[in-house]
Steps between C-alpha positions, in 0.01 A plus 500: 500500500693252244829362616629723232404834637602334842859423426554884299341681857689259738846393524618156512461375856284753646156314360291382780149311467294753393229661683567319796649549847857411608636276739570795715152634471330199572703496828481813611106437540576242727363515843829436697768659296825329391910503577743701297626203346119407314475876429835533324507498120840434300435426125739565213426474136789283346378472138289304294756261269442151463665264769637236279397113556845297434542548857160282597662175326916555386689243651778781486337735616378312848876400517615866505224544775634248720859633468360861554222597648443206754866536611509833569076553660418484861206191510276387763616127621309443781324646794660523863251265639647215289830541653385619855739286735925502404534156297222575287491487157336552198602424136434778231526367126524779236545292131821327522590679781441363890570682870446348810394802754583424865449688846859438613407700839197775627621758276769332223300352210709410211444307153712267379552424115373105524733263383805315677844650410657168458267373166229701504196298643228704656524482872126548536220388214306706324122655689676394816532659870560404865757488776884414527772563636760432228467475059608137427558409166323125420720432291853448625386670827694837520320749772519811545374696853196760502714822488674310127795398661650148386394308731701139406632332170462126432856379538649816504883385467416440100399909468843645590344802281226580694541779760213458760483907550455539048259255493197660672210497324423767268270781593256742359355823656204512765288722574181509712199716470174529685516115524598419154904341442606615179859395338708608204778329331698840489768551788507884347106552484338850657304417824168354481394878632635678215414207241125538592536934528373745801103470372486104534682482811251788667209310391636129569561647857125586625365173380623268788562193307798382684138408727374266240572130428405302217187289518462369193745470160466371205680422214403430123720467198362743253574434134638839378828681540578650869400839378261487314330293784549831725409756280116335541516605797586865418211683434128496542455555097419094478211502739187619304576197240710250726318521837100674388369334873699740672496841279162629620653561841837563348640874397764325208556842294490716785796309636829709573823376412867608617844458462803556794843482346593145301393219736158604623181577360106485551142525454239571750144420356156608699249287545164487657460749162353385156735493225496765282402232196165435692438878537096520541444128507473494881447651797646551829293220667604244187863590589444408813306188481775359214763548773311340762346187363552208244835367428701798470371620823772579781247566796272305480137529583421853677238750482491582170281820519649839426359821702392779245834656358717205649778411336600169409839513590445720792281162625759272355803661722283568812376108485885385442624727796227336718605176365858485581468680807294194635713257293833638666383696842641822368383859474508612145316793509807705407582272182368663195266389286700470152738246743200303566362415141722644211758273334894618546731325290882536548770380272815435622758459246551236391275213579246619836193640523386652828126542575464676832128562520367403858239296321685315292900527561665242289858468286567397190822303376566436189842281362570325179486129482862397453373235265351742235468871511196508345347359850435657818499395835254762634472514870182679748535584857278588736589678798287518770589689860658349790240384786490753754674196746794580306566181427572459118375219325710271249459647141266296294697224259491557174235384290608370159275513203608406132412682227129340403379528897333786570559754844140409604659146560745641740476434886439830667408671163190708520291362191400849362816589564650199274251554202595815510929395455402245280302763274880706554713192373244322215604789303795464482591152307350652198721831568828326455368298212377813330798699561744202357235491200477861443619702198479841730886475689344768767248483760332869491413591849280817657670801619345488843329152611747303357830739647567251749549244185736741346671626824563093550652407190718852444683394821558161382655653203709703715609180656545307187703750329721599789350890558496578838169553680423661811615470837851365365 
């Protein structure tokens, strides 16, 4: 049928990959079936114009982003495990902007803006975190105590003007959530709860990540505009041409993709399936050997051989399940299989993702360079679950890559894995040169695998341009 006939019989943004099963179908035919939360569906069609480019590389236009969108957004500064003990801290650089989170008691964490109220020094550098129990300034040596109070001022009888109780240190919101501290610059934002909407918080609450810590992280400084350097991550469109070693076992077009409100979207792609670009190029048994061996593999060497009518991915999720329940001493047999081996990607407006696959579950942060906005400082996490001892480990320290490295380089880094985010981020150099060079003013996106890449940026025009957006 030509894409003609197509587009007259179909209406914009109900087009699927043709002839092929759904994400839904595919896991229906799982063995052990899955939550409500994988078998929930919530797309919206929200046209097909051209999102236009100035916004990859104005000056302007990143200024109007920091006086916006990044005041007014609820953003992931740390997990609770960096500030488990009161006195710990944790500084939390967004461009020109700098907090020092704290764990001022058990339950009180609070973030301070960080800069000393007498001439402005930072009380705490840059990438830095640890233990105190007052903010000096190095300086001229002005302190302040853990709860913000003014603590002393360096011969105080020359500051008549300064009343100790008005010269706290500033504050912004906190909020925590399944083990994640999130802040916002706006003393009149909605709740985290109703910023991130009812469907998020339902599924956000069955995956237990408040149980994870973070065993590895690393961070690389990407050489393309903050969003553009997320929207690669956005759909599974990219993989037949940007990642071929992984597409045979790899359901790309069959992915589903959905949208909750203005801050939160996602994808969930299948895999242990071929893609629907290799349709009749392989069989089950090649699926299953490209998933299990070579450098892309994730498992390993394991018997390879599939019964008669065996499914690949029905072998793929019943080897995983075996494999964690041995790596972790836990009885899985109730987890489905889609949570096993598919791919979910969440997008938390504005800067996270959240993976929370039990194979893989990882974050992604992502924050301008406050140098140049046409850099990235791109961030990976790896969360892995608390021994059963209960006794939680450190989080990793941050690994820090520059922009030629690659993630294979990275302590901690599976090397498939880093091929495979290096394949993500090669690309896209030569999409913020093209865009710059371009005579097109528009990037033309698809009305379904690229909705999370429209979703994204109509919310940051909603911030940019002062419309209100959901939740507030």
């Amino acid at each position: 049928m030509s894409e003609q006939v197509l587009d007259q019989q179909i209406a914009h943004g109900e087009a699927r990959c043709p002839d092929e099963p759904t994400t839904q179908d595919i896991i229906a035919s799982d063995k052990v079936g899955a939550p409500d939360w994988v078998r929930s569906e919530s797309y919206e069609y929200l046209g097909s114009e051209d999102i236009s480019t100035e916004r990859y590389y104005d000056p302007e236009y990143a200024k109007k982003e920091y006086d916006t969108l990044w005041k007014r957004t609820w953003q992931f500064a740390c997990r609770e495990e960096h500030i488990p003990e009161p006195g710990d801290y944790y500084v939390y650089d967004l461009g020109r902007y700098s907090f020092i989170i704290t764990r001022v008691s058990e339950n009180d964490i609070r973030a301070y803006y960080n800069a000393c109220l007498h001439r402005g020094t930072k009380l705490r550098a840059s990438g830095t975190e640890g233990c105190t129990q007052e903010f000096k300034c190095s300086f001229h040596g002005w302190s302040w105590n853990l709860d913000g109070s003014l603590k002393q001022s360096t011969c105080e009888w020359d500051f008549p003007h300064v009343q100790a109780d008005k010269f706290s240190l500033p504050q912004t919101r906190v909020e925590t959530l399944a083990g994640f501290v999130f802040i916002n610059m706006d003393q009149n934002a909605p709740s985290l709860e109703d910023y991130l909407g009812p469907e998020f918080m339902a599924h956000i609450n069955s995956w237990g990540l408040e149980n994870r810590y973070i065993q590895c992280h690393v961070s690389k400084l990407i050489p393309a505009n903050w969003k553009l350097t997320m929207e690669a991550f956005m759909e599974a469109y990219h993989v037949i041409d940007t990642h071929p070693q992984v597409a045979v076992s790899n359901g790309d077009a069959n992915s589903q993709y959905d949208v909750y409100g203005d801050h939160v979207n996602r994808f969930i792609s299948p895999l242990g399936v071929l893609s629907p670009h290799l349709k009749g190029q392989y069989s089950e048994q090649d699926i299953l050997d490209q998933f299990t061996v070579g450098d892309a593999s994730v498992l390993g060497d394991i018997d390879r051989t599939l019964a008669e009518g065996e499914s690949a991915r029905q072998r793929m999720a019943d080897t995983m399940r075996a494999m964690f329940e041995q790596a972790t001493n836990t009885d899985l047999s109730r987890v489905s299989d889609s949570e096993l081996l598919d791919c979910f990607s969440y997008t938390l407006f504005p800067n996270t993702f959240v993976f929370p696959g039990i194979s893989l579950p990882m974050v992604y942060r992502f924050r301008p360079d406050p140098k140049d906005h046409r850099m990235t400082i791109y961030e990976v996490f790896f969360l892995r679950p608390v021994p059963k001892d209960g006794e939680r480990p450190d989080p990793a320290e941050p690994v820090y890559l520059d922009e030629v490295q690659s993630f294979t380089e990275a302590e901690g880094m599976d090397p498939g894995f880093g091929a495979i985010l290096d394949q993500d981020t090669e690309n896209l150099i030569l999409q913020q040169q093209g865009i710059e060079a371009s005579a097109k003013p528009g990037l033309t996106l698809g009305n379904y695998q690229e909705i999370r890449v429209r979703h994204f940026e109509m919310t940051v025009d909603k911030y940019v341009s002062g419309q209100s957006v959901s939740g507030q």
